[in-house]
N, CA and C atoms as a LAMMPS dump frame, in Angstrom:
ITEM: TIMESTEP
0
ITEM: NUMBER OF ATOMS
312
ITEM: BOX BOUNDS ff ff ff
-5.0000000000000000e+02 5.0000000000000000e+02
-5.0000000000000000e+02 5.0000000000000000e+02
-5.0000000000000000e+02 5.0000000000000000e+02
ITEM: ATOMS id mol type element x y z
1 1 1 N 66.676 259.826 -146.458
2 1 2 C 66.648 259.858 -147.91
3 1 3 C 67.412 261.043 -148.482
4 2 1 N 68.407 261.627 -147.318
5 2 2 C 68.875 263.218 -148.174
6 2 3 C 70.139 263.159 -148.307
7 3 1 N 70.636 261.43 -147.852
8 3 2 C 71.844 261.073 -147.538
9 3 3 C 72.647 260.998 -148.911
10 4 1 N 72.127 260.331 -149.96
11 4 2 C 72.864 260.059 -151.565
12 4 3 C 72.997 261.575 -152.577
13 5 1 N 72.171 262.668 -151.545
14 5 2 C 72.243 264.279 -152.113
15 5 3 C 73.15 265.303 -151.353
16 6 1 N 73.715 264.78 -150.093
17 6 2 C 74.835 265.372 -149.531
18 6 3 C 75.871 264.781 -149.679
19 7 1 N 76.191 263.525 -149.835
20 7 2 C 77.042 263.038 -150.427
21 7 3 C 77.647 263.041 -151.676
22 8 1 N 76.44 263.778 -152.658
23 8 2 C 77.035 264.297 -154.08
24 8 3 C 77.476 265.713 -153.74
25 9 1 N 77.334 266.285 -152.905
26 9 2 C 77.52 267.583 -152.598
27 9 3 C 79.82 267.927 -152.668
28 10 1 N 80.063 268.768 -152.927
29 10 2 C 80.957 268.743 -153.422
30 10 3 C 81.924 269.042 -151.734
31 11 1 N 80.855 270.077 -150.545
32 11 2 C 81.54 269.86 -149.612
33 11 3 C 80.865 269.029 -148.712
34 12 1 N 79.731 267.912 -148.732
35 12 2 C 78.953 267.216 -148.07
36 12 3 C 78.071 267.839 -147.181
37 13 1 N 78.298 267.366 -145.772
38 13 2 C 77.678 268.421 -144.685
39 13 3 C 78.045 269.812 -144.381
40 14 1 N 79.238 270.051 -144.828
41 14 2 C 80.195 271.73 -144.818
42 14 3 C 79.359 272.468 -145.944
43 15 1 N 78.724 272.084 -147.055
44 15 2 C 77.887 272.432 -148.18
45 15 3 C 76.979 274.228 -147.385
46 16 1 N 77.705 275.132 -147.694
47 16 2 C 76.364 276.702 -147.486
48 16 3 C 75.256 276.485 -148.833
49 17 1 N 74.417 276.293 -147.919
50 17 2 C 72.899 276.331 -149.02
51 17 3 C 72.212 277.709 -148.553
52 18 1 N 72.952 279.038 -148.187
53 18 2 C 72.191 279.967 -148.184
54 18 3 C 71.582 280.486 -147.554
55 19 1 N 71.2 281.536 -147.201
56 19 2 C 70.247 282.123 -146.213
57 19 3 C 68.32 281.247 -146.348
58 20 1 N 68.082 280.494 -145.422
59 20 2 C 66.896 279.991 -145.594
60 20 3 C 66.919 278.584 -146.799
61 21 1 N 68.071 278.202 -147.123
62 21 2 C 68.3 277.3 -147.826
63 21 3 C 67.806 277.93 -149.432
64 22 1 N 68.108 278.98 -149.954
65 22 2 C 68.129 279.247 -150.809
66 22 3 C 68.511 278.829 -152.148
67 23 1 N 69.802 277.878 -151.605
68 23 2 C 70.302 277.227 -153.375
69 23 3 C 69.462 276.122 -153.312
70 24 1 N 68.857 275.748 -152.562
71 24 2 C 68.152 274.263 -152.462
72 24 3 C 66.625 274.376 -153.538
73 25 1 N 66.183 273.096 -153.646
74 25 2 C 64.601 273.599 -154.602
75 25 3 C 63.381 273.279 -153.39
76 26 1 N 62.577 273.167 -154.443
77 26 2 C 61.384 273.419 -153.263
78 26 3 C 61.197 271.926 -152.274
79 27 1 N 61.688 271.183 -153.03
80 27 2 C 61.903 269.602 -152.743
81 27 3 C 62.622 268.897 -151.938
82 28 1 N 63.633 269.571 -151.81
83 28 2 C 65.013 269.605 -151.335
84 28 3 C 64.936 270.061 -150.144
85 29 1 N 64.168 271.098 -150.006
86 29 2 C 63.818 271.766 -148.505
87 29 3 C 62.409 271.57 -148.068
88 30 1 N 61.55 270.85 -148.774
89 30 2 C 60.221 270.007 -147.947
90 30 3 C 60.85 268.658 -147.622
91 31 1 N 62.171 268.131 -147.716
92 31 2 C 62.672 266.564 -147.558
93 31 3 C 63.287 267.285 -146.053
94 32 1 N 64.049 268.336 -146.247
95 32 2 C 65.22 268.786 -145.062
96 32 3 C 64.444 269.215 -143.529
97 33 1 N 63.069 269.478 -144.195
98 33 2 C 61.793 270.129 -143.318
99 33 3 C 61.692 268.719 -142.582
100 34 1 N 60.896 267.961 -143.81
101 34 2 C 60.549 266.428 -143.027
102 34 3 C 61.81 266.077 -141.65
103 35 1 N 62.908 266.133 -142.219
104 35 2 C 63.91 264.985 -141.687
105 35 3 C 64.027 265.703 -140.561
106 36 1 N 63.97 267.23 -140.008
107 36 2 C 64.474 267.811 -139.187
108 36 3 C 63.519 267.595 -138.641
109 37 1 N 61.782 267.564 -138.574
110 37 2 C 60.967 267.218 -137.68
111 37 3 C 61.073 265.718 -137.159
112 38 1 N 61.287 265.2 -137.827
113 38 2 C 61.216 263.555 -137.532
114 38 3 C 62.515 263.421 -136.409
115 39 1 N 63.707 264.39 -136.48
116 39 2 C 64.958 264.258 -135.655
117 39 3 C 64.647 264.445 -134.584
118 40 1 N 63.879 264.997 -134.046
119 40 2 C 63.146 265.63 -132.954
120 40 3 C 62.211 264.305 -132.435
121 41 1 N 61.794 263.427 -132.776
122 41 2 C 60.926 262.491 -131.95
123 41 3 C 59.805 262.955 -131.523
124 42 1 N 58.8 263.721 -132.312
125 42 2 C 57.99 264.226 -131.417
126 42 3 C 56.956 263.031 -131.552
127 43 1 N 55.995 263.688 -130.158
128 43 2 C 54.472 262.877 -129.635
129 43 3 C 54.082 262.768 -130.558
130 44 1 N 53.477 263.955 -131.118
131 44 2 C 52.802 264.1 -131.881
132 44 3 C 53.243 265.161 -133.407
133 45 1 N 53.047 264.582 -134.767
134 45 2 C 54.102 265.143 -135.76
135 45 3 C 52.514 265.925 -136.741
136 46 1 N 52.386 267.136 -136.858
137 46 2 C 51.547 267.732 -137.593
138 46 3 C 52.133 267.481 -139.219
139 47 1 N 51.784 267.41 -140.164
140 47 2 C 52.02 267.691 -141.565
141 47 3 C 50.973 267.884 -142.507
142 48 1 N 51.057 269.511 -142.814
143 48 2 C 49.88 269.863 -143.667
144 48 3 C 50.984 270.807 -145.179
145 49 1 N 50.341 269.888 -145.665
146 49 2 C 50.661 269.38 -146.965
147 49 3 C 51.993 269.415 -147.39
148 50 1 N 52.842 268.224 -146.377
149 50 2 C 53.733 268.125 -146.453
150 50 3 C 54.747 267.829 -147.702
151 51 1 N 53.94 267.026 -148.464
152 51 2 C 54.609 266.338 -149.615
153 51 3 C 54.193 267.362 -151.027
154 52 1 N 53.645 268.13 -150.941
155 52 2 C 53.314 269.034 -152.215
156 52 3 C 54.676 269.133 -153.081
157 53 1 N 55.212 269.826 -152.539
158 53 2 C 56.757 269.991 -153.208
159 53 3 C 57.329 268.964 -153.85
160 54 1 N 56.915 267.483 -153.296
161 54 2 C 57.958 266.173 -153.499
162 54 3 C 57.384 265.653 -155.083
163 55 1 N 58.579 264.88 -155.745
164 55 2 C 57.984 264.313 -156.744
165 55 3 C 57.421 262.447 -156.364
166 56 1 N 56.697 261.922 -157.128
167 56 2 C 56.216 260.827 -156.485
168 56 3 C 56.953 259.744 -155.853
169 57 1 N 58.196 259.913 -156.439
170 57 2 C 59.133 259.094 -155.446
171 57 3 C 59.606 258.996 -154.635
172 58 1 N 59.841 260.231 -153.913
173 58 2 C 60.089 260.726 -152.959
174 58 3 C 59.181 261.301 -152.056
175 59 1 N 58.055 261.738 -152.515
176 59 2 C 56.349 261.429 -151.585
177 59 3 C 56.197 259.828 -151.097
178 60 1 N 56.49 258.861 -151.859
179 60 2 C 56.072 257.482 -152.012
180 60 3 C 57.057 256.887 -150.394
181 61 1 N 58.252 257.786 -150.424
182 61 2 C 59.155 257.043 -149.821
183 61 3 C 58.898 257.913 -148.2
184 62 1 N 58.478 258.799 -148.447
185 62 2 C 58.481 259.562 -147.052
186 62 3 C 56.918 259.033 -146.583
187 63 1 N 56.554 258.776 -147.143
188 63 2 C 54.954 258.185 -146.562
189 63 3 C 54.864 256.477 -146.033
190 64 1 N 56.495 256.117 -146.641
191 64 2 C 56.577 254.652 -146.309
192 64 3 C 57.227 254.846 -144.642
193 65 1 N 58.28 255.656 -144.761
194 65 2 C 58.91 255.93 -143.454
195 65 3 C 57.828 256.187 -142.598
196 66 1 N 56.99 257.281 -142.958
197 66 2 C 56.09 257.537 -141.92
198 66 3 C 55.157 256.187 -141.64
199 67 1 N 54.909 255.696 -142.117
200 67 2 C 54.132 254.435 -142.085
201 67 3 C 55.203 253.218 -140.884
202 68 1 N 56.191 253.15 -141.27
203 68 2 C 56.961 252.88 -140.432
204 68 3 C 56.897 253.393 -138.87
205 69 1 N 56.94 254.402 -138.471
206 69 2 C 57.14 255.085 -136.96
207 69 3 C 55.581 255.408 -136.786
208 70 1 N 54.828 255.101 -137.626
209 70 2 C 53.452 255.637 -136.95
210 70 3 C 53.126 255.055 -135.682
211 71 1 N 53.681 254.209 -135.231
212 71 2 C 53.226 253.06 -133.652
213 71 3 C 54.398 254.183 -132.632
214 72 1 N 55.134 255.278 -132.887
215 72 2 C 55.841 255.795 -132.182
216 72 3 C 55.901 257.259 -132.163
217 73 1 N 54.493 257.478 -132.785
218 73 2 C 54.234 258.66 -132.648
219 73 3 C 52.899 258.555 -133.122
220 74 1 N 51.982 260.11 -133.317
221 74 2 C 50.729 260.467 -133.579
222 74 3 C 50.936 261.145 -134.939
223 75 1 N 50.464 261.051 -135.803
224 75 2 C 50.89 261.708 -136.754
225 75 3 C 49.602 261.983 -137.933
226 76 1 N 49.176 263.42 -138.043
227 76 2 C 48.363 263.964 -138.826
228 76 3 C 48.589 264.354 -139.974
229 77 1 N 47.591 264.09 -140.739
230 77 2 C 48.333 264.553 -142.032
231 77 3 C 47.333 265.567 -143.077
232 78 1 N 47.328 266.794 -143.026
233 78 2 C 46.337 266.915 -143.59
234 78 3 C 46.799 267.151 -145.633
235 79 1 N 45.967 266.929 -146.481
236 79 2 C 46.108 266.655 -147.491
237 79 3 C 45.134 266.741 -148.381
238 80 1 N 45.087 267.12 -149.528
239 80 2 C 43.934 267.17 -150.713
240 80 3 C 44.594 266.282 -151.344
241 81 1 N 45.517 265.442 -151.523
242 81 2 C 45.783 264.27 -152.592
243 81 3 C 45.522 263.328 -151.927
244 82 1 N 44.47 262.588 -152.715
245 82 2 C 43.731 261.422 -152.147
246 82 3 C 44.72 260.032 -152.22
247 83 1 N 45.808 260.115 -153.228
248 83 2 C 46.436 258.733 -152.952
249 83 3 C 47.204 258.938 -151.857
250 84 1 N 47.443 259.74 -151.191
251 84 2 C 48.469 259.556 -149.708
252 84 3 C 47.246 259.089 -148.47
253 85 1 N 45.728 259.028 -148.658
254 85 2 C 44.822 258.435 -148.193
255 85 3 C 44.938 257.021 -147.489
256 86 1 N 45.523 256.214 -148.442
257 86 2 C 46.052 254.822 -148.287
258 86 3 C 47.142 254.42 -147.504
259 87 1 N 47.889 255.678 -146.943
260 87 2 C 48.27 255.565 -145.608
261 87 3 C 48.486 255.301 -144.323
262 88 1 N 46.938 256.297 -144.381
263 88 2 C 46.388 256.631 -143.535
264 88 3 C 45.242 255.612 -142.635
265 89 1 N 45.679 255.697 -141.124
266 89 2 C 44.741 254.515 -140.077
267 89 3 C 43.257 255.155 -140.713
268 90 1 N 43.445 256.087 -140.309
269 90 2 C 42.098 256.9 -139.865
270 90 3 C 41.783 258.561 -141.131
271 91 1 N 40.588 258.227 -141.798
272 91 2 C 40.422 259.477 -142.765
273 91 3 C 39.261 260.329 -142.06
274 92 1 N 39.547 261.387 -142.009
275 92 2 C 37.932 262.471 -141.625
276 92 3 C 38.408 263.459 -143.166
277 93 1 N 37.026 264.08 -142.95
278 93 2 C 36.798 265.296 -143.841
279 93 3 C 36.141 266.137 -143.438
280 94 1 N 36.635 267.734 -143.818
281 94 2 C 35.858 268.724 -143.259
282 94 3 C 35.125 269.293 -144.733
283 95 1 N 33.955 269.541 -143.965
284 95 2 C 32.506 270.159 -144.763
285 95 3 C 32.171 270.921 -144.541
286 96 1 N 32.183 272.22 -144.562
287 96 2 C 30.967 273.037 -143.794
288 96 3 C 30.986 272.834 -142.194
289 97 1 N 32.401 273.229 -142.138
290 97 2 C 32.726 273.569 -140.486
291 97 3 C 32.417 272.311 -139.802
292 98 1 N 32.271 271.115 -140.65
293 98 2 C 32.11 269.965 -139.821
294 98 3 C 33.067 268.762 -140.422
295 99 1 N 33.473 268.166 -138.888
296 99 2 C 34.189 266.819 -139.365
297 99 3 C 33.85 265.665 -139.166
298 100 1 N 33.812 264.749 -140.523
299 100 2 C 33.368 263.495 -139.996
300 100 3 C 34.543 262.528 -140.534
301 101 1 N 33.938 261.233 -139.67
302 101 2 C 35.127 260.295 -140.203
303 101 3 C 34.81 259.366 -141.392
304 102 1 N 35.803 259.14 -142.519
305 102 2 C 35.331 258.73 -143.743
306 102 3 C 35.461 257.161 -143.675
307 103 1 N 34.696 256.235 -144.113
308 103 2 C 34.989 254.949 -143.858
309 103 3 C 36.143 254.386 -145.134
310 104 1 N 36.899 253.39 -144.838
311 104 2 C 37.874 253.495 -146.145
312 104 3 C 37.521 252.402 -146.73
C-alpha cells in the first residue's frame, strides 16, 4: 500500500527521507514499519499498537492484508481499539495481572 506514495515521490525509491525517516509523518512510517516486518516472513509477527498512527483507511486496509496471511503466520495484536477486534480469531483481556479469553 506504499506503492502509489513512492511513486508520487519525485525521486521514487532514490527519495532521502532523512535520518530515521524524518520527512515522513507518523503514518507514513507506521505503514514503512508494517511493510518491512511483513518482508521478513516471520513465524510469528508481534504488533502492539500498530495502527495508532494510521488513518481509517489505511488501518482498514492493513488489517485486511493481515487477515489475508494470517494462515501463514501467528500474528498478535495487541490493541485498545475495539473495532480492529473483528479481526481477530481469538480475543483475551488482561485484568489485574490476569488473562482471559473473551468470547466474541
Amino acid at each position: 500500500k506504499l506503492l502509489d506514495y513512492i511513486n508520487s515521490l519525485q525521486d521514487g525509491l532514490n527519495t532521502i527521507i532523512g535520518e530515521s525517516g524524518i520527512s515522513l509523518s507518523g503514518g507514513l512510517k507506521q505503514r514503512l514499519i508494517i511493510a518491512r516486518s511483513l518482508f521478513r516472513k516471520p513465524k510469528i509477527l508481534i504488533m502492539d499498537e500498530a495502527t495508532n498512527s494510521l488513518d481509517m483507511e489505511n488501518e482498514k486496509s492493513i488489517m485486511e492484508i493481515l487477515n489475508l496471511i494470517k494462515n501463514d503466520m501467528i500474528v498478535l495484536l495487541v490493541t485498545h481499539q475495539k473495532n480492529l477486534l473483528d479481526y481477530c480469531d481469538k480475543v483475551y483481556i488482561l485484568k489485574d495481572n490476569n488473562l482471559a479469553e473473551v468470547e466474541k
